[in-house]
N, C-alpha and C positions, 0 to 999 in steps of 0.2 A: 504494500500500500504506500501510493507517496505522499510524505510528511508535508502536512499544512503549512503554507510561508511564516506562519506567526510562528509555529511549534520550532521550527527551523532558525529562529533567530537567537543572536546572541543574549546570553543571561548576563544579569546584572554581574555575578561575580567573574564574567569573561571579560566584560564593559568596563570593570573595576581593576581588573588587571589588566590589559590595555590601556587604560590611564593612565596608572604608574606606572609602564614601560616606559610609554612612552613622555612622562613627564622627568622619569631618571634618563634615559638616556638625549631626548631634544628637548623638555619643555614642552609645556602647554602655554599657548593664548590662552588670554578670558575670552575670545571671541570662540577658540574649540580650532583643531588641528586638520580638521575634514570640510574640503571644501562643500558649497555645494553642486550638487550636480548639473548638466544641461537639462534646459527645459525640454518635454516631451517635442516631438515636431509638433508642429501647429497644423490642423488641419483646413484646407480649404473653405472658405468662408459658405456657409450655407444662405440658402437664394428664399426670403423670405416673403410672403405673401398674404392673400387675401384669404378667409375672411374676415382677419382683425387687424391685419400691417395700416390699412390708410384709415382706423382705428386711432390705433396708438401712436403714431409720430409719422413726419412728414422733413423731406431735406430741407424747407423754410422754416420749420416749428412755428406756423402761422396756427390759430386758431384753427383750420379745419382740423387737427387732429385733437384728439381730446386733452395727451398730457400737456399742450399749449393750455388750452378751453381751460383747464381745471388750475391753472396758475394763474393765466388773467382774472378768471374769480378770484382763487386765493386772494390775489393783490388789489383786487378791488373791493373785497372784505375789510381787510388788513389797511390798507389808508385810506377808504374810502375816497378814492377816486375812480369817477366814472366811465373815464376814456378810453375807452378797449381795445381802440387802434392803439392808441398813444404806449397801452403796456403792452400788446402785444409786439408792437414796433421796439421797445426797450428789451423786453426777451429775444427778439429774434439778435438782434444789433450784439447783445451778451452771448448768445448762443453762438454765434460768428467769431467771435474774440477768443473763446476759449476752446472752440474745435480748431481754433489757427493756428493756435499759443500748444496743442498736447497732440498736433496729428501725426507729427514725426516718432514719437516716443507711443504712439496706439499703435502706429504701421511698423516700427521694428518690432512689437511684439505679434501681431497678430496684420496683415496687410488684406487691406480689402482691394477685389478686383474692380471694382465702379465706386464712382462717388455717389451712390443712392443709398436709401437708409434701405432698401430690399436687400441689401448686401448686409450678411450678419455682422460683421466686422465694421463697416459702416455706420453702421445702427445701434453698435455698442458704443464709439466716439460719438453720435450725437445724444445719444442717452447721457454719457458724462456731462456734455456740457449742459444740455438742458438743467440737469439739476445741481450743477454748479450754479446755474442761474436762480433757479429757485432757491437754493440756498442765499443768496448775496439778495433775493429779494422778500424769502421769507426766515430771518432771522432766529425766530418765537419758535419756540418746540412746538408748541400748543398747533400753532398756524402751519408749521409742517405736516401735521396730523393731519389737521384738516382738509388741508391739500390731498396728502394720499389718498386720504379716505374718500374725498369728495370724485379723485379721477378711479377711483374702484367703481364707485356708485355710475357714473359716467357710460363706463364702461360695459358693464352688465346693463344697464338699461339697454345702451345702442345696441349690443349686443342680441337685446331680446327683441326692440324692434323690429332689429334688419332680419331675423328670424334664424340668427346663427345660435342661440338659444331657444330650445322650443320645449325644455322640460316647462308643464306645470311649477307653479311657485311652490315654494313647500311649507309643509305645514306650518302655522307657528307652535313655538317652542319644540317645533322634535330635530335632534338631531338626524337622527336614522332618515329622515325624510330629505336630507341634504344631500344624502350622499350620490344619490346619481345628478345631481345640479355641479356636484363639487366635482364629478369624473365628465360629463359634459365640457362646465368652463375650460379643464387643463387639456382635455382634445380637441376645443378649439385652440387652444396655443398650439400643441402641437401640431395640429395640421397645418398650421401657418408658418411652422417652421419656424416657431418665436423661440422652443426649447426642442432637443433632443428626446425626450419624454418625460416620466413624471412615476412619482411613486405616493401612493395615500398608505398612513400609515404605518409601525413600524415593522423591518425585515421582520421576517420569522420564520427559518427552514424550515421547520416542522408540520406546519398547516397555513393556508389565506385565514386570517383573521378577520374579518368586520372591521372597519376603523370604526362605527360606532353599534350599541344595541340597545336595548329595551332598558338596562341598566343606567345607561349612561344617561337616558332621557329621564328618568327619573331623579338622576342625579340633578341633575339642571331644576326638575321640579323641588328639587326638600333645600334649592338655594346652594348648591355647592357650585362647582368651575369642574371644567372637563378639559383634558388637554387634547390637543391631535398635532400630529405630524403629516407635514408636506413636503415632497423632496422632487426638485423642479433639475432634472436633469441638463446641463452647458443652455441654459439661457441666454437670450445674446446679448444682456446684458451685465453679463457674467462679469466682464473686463471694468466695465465701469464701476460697478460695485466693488470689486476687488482695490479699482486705485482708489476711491471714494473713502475705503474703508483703510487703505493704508495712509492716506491724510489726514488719519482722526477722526474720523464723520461718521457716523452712522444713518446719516441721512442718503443713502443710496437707491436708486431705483430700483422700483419693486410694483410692478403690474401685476404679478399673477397674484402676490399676497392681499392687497388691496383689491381684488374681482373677487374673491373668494368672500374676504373679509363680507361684500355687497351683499352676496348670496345670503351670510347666514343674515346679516341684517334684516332680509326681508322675511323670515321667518321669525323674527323679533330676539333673536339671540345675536350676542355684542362679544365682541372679541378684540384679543391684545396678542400681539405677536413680537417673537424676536425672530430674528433671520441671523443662518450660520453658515461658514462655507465650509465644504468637507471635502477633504482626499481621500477616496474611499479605497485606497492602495495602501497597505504598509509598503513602507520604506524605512531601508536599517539609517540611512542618516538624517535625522534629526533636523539635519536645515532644509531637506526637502519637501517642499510643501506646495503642491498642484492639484489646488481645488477644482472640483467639477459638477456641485453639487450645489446648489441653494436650499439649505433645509429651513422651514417656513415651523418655527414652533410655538402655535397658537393658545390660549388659554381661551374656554369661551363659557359665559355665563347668559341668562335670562336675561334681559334689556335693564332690570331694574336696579340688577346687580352690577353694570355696567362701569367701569374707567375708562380713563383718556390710558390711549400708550402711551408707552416711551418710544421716542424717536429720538 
């Protein structure tokens, strides 16, 4: 039988001697003695499309698409000013500056064939900037929220009316009734080539599990919080996220978290999520770390039992 990768790696007292070899004989940096490794190759940018691409962003980020839409609200919330050219005109002009000022360093890691946001790699540099711009124009954690939540909301409507949703609403307060709304949403991402696939719920060799059951709806009923897992396979805007999250921010783009989030809304149940990136590869060194994962980890209660996220 061949031995599992994990079973196969070095133990701590092999790691421990290995240290002090090699600390008696060359020293150790505090940085660690092992570089890291090359990045995987990069795969060719996937060719992204309708039914949710002229949806979610657009190569002007003019209000036809919705995460423009849902920032000149933001910002017309937030300082009540009424001019929607005048912010939209302010976002695009920001969006321009900061796709100028990061395309060299987007395109040696990942290079897109076309300058259109249908090009995944495309679409991950103008995602960056757009919410760098959001960021520079919505300050306020609170008013981040807002925003997300408000381009989730956005989204699953248009969604339902252009009829690329066509589950029934679900019930209120049942979990279990979400859940083919919640495998719908993430086949429309995928079919649009927005992510690679999608996983509900946690692995478990042993049998498919329910992400949710009879229990859990109850649970919501006697006032408690139910957790779920969502794991959103090389989304494309994986890269943004990534450098967003390596400048401190956790203010990164997140579409499929926020559509989700819409759905359970309409069933009157309220949710807080943190988003994680995962390398779902061991690797024996330590400084290698090649995320491909967005994992989407929800807390969701009854509407009454509701808070603001953290963003």
């Amino acid at each position: 039988m061949t031995p599992d990768k994990a079973n196969a790696a070095k133990g701590a007292a092999e790691l421990d001697l290995e240290y002090y070899m090699r600390d008696l004989l060359g020293g150790n940096s505090k940085e660690g003695n092992v570089l890291p490794s090359l990045r995987p190759e990069v795969v060719p940018p996937r060719s992204l499309g309708d039914p949710l691409l002229s949806l979610l962003l657009n190569d002007e980020c003019s209000s036809a698409c919705l995460s423009t839409l849902a920032l000149v609200q933001a910002v017309q919330q937030t300082t009540k000013r009424g001019d929607e050219k005048a912010i939209e005109g302010d976002i695009q002009e920001r969006v321009n500056r900061y796709r100028s000022k990061v395309s060299k360093s987007f395109a040696a890691r990942a290079q897109w064939r076309v300058e259109h946001v249908s090009d995944q790699y495309y679409f991950d540099l103008t995602s960056y900037a757009l919410w760098r711009s959001a960021a520079d124009l919505l300050p306020n954690y609170i008013d981040r929220d807002r925003f997300v939540r408000n381009l989730g909301r956005l989204i699953y409507e248009k969604s339902r009316v252009n009829g690329i949703l066509r589950r029934p609403l679900p019930k209120k307060g049942s979990l279990v009734g979400t859940i083919a709304s919640m495998t719908e949403i993430l086949e429309a991402f995928k079919s649009s080539n927005f992510c690679k696939g999608y996983r509900i719920g946690e692995v478990n060799k042993e049998a498919t599990i329910a992400v949710f059951d009879d229990l859990d709806d109850d649970a919501l009923v006697g006032s408690a919080s139910v957790d779920c897992l969502v794991s959103v396979f090389e989304p494309a805007t994986l890269g943004a996220s990534l450098q967003i999250t390596g400048e401190q921010s956790r203010f990164a783009p997140d579409l499929v978290g926020a559509t989700l989030a819409a759905c359970w809304e309409t069933a009157g149940i309220q949710s807080t999520w943190e988003t994680f990136f995962v390398d779902p590869e061991y690797r024996p060194n330590p400084k290698d770390y090649f995320p491909n994962e967005q994992l989407l980890q929800y807390t969701l209660t009854l509407e009454q039992q509701s808070s603001v996220a953290s963003k």
